[in-house]
GUMARRO-172997 format. One record per residue (C-alpha): z negated, y negated, x. Coordinates in steps of 0.001 Angstrom, whole numbers. Layout:
// GUMARRO-172997
- Z,Y,X
...
// end
This chain:
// GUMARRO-172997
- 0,0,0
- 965,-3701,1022
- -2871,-4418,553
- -4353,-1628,2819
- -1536,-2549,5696
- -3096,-6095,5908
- -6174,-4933,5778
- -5305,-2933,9046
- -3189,-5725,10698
- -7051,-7682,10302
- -8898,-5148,11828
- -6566,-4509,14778
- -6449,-8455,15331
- -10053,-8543,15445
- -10061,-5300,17845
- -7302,-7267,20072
- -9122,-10394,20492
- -12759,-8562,21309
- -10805,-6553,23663
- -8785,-9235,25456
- -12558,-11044,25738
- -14050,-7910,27372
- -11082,-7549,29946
- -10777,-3963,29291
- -7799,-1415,30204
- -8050,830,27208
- -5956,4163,26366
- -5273,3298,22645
- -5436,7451,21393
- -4268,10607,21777
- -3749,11732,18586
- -2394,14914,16883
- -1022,14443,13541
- 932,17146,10651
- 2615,16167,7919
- 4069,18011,5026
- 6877,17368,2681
- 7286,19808,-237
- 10282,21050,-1512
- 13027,23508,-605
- 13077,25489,2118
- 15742,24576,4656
- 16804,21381,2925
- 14011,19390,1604
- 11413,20963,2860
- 9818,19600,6186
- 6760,20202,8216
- 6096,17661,11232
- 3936,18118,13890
- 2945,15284,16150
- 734,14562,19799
- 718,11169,21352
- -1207,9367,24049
- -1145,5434,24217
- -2359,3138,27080
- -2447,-346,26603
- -3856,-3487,28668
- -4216,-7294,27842
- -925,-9975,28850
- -2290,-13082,27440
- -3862,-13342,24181
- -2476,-10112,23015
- -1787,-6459,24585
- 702,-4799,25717
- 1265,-646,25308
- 3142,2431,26372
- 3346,5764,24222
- 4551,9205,23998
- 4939,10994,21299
- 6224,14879,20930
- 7482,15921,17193
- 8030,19095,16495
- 10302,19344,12879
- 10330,23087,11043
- 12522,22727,7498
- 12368,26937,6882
- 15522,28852,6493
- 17878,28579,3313
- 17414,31106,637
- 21039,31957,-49
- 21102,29877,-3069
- 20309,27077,-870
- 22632,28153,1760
- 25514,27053,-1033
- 24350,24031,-625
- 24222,23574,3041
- 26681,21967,5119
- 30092,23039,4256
- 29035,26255,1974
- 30281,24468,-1009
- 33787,25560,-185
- 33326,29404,294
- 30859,29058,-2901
- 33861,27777,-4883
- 36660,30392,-3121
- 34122,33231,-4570
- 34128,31837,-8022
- 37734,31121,-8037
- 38538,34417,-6884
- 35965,36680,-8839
- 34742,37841,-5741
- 31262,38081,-3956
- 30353,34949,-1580
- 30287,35099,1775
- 28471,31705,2641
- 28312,30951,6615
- 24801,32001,7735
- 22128,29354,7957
- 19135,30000,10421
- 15979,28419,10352
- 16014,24407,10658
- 14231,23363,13844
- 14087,20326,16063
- 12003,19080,18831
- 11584,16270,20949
- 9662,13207,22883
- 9818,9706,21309
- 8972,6992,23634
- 8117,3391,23114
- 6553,23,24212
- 5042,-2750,22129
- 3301,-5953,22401
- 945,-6924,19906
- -1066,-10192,19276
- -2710,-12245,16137
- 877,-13936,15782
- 3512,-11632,17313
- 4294,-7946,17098
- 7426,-6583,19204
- 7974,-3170,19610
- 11344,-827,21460
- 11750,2571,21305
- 13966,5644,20696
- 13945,8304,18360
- 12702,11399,20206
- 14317,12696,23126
- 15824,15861,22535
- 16300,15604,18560
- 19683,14781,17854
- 21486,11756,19147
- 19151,9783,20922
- 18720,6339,18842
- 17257,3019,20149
- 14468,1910,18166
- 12596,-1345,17320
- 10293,-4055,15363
- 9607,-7653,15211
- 7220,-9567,12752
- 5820,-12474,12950
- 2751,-13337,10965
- 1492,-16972,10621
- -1262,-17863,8964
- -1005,-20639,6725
- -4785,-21494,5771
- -7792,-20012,5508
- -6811,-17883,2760
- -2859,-17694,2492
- -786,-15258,5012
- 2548,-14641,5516
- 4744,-11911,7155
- 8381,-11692,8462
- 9936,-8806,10211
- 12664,-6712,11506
- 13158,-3517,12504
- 15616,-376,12936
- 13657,3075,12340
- 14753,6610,11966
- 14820,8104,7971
- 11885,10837,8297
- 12613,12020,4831
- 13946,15381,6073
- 15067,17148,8944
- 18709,16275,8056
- 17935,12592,7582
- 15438,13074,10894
- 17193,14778,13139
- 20622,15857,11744
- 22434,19377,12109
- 25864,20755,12472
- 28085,21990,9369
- 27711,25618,10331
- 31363,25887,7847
- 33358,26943,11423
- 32539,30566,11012
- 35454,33131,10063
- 33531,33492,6756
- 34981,29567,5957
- 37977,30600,6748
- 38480,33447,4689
- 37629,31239,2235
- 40046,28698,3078
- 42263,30784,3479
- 41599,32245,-267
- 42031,28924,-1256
- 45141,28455,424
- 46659,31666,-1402
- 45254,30326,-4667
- 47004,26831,-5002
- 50042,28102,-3190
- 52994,26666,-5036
- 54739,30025,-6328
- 58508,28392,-5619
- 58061,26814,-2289
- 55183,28960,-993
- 53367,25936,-32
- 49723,25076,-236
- 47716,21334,503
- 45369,23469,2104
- 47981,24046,4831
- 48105,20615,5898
- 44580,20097,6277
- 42859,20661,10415
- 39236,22068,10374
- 38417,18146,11016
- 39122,17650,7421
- 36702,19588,6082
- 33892,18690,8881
- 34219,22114,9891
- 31230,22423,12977
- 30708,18460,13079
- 27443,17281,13262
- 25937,15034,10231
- 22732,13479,9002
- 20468,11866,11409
- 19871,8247,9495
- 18793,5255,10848
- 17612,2119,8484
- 18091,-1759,9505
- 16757,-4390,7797
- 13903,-6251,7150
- 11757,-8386,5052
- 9119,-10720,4109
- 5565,-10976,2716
- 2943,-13233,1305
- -590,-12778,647
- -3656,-14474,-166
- -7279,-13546,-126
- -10616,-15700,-1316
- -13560,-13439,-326
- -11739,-10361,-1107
- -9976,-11117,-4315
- -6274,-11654,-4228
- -2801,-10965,-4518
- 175,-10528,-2777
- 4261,-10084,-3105
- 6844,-8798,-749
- 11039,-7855,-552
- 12970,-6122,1875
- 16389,-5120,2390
- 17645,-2105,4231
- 21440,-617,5359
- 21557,3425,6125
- 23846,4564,9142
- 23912,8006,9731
- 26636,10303,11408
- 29537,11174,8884
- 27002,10452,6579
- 28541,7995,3317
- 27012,4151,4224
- 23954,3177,1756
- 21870,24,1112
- 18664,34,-69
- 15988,-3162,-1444
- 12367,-2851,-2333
- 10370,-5560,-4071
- 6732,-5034,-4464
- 3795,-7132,-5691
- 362,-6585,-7298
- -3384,-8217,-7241
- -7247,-6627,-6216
- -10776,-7606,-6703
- -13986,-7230,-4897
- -16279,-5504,-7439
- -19169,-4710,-4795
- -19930,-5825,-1388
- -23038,-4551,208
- -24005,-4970,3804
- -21941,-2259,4810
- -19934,-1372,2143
- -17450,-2635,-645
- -14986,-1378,-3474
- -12139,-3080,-4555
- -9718,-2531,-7454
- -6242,-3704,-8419
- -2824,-3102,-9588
- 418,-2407,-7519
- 4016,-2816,-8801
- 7004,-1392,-7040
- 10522,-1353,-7577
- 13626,174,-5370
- 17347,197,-5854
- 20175,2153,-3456
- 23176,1788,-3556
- 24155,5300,-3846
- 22477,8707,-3922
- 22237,10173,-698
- 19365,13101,-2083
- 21329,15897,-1043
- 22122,18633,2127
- 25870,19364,1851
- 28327,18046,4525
- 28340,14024,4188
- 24428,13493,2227
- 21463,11740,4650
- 19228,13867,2665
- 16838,11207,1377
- 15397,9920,-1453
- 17819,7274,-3101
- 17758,6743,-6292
- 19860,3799,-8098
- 16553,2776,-10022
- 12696,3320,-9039
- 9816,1438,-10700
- 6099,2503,-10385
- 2851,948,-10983
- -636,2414,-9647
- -3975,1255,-10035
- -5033,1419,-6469
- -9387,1464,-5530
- -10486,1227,-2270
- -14221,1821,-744
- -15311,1179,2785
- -18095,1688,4567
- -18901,630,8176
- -22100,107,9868
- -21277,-143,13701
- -21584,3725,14077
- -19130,5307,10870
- -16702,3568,9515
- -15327,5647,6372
- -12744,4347,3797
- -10752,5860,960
- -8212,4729,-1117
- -7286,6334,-4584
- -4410,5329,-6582
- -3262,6841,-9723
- 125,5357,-11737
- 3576,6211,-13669
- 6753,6420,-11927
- 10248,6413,-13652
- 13517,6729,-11344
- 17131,7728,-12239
- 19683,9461,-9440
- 22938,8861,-10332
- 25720,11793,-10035
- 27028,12346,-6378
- 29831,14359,-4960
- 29624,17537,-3357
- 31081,16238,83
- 30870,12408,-329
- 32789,11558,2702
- 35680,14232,3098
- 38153,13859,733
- 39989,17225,1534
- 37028,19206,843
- 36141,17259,-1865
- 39826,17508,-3377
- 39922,21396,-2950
- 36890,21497,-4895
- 37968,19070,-7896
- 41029,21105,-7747
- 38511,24109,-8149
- 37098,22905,-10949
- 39772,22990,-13149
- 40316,26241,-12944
- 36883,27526,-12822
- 34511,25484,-14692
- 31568,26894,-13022
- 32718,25585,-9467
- 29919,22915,-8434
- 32095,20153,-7477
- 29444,17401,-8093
- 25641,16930,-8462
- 24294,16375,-11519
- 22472,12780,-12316
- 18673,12999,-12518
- 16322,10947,-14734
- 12940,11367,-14710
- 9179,9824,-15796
- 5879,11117,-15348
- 2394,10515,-13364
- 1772,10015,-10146
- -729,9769,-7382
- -1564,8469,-4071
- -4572,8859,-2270
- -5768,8935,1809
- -8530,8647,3509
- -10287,8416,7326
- -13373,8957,9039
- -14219,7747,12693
- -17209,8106,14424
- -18222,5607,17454
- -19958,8293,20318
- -20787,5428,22390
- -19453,1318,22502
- -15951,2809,24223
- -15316,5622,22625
- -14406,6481,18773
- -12736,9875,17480
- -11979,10489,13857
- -9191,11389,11362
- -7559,10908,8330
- -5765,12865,5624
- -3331,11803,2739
- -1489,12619,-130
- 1391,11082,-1982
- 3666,12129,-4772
- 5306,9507,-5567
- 8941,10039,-5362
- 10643,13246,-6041
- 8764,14956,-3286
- 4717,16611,-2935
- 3572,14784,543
- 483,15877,2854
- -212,14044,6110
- -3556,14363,8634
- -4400,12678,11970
- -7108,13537,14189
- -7299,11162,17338
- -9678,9905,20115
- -9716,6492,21180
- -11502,5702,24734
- -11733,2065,26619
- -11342,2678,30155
- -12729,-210,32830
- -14597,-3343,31562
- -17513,-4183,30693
- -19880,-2143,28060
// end
């Protein structure tokens, strides 16, 4: 939530400026994280696991870091259902329907990436810059980077501007990509069954004759997103009562992957029921609307395989406790709401218009060829909820975690974090 990121931009001021007074050297974390993404195995599935170390020093009234970070991506292996809908599959799928026969769908293994991200950043009250890449090892290697700027315009009114380019994490296809797997001899049998089928009976002459292997993406690589944009926020805050507002505006890249464009608005208000010495609880309200261009939801040859949709509203009732007294500092956030979204119908290969012309050629003879996905509409409840605990061993050294969950969307997700944090050199 917009409210619960300020909040954190606060606290790490505060820690920036006590630890730019101390002089200390201090390695930020190492951290271990997992995160889990519901949904079907070998396409939307996705379990992430994460290990980082950070160092970081202070360059004038800010600091200035280094990390690491190795992911590890499993999205399962296709059940062959799902295998249809992998890649280039569509088109042996369709050959097998056309020609009453049984389908022979290239083979898809288990979906697996690795790599090491790396990335520097400086960070002050005012200025955040950060460069990176996407992790070593996992795909194309993409740069990486963000730049906001956050004045303060009074004691109780904020502002935020940024940019930024940042890998989709959605999925391993929008994460890390893959390669159409359709260059096996099983593809083309199936072209070649095609071929046969739409062969003109006078001149013995098929379109599928004039199309190259290129055509139909046949063992290209595709998937591995990247969004660009940026935005810009207000907020204001009288003793912890307030409300905020922010847009943004994003443009998907990925490789032979159909171009998108995506804008979020979101806005809402909170008040400070309690505040104790210690502790407090806030409540508020949290409105959020998004709007692509396109739907890019799916996993055959051409999708980013993330969550688009043309329409997405939700509002949530977001409450918040903390609790710190020097030693624990414990917070939770719950946030129950509604969602409605609508996915409008896509192709089956959005950006090959050979494949996607043998299959709408398909169709016409064979009604049950899937030549495009259907559109989606739904409505329903929602939730959101995370939480963290860290403990302070001694004045330089903290370790903790946090856990979340989040299902808004059209996906179930799970995230933890455990992490130690240690100042190095200084004064105690």
């Amino acid at each position: 939530m917009a409210r619960e990121k300020a909040e954190r931009a606060r606290l790490e001021a505060e820690r920036i400026r006590e630890e730019q007074r101390r002089g200390r050297k201090v390695l930020d974390s190492i951290e271990t994280g997992y995160r889990e993404r519901s949904g079907e195995a070998g396409l939307s599935a996705l379990k992430e696991l994460t290990g980082s170390a950070a160092i970081s020093t202070g360059v004038g009234n800010g600091r200035l870091s280094a990390k690491a970070e190795a992911v590890v991506l499993d999205g399962g292996a296709p059940s062959a259902s799902g295998q249809a809908r992998f890649g280039g599959n569509g088109l042996p799928e369709a050959a097998a329907i056309v020609g009453r026969v049984d389908q022979a769908n290239v083979p898809v293994g288990t979906q697996h990436a690795s790599g090491v991200a790396l990335s520097a950043s400086y960070t002050s009250p005012l200025l955040h810059l950060e460069a990176g890449t996407t992790p070593l090892g996992l795909g194309n290697t993409k740069a990486t980077w963000h730049a906001a700027v956050t004045p303060k315009f009074s004691s109780v009114a904020s502002g935020r501007l940024w940019f930024e380019r940042q890998p989709v994490k959605d999925s391993l296809i929008s994460y890390a990509g893959a390669r159409n797997p359709a260059n096996d001899t099983a593809v083309g049998a199936a072209l070649t069954r095609i071929a046969d089928m739409s062969r003109d009976p006078v001149t013995g002459l098929s379109p599928v004759d004039y199309a190259t292997g290129a055509a139909y993406g046949l063992g290209e690589r595709w998937g591995q997103v990247m969004k660009t944009g940026g935005g810009l926020s207000l907020s204001y805050d009288r003793s912890g009562t307030g409300f905020y507002g922010d847009a943004s505006f994003h443009r998907y890249r990925g490789l032979n992957v159909r171009h998108n464009y995506g804008i979020q608005l979101n806005a809402g208000g909170y008040m400070r029921f309690y505040e104790g010495d210690a502790s407090s609880f806030t409540g508020g309200i949290n409105v959020n609307y998004q709007n692509f261009a396109n739907n890019q939801n799916f996993f055959t040859y051409g999708h980013g395989g993330y969550f688009s949709p043309q329409s997405f509203l939700s509002v949530s009732f977001p409450v918040r406790y903390r609790y710190d007294n020097g030693r624990w500092d414990i917070h939770g956030n719950f946030a129950p709401g509604y969602q409605s979204y609508d996915q409008e119908q896509a192709n089956v290969f959005p950006t090959s218009d050979a494949a996607q012309g043998l299959l709408n050629r398909l169709k016409l003879q064979d009604s049950d060829v899937r030549s495009t996905y259907d559109a989606i509409s739904k409505t329903g409840f929602a939730l959101s909820a995370d939480g963290a605990i860290y403990y302070r061993l001694t004045s330089s050294t903290r370790v903790g975690g946090e856990m979340g969950i989040n299902t808004f969307g059209n996906y179930d997700e799970f995230r933890s974090l455990i992490g130690i944090r240690q100042s190095l050199g200084g004064g105690q």
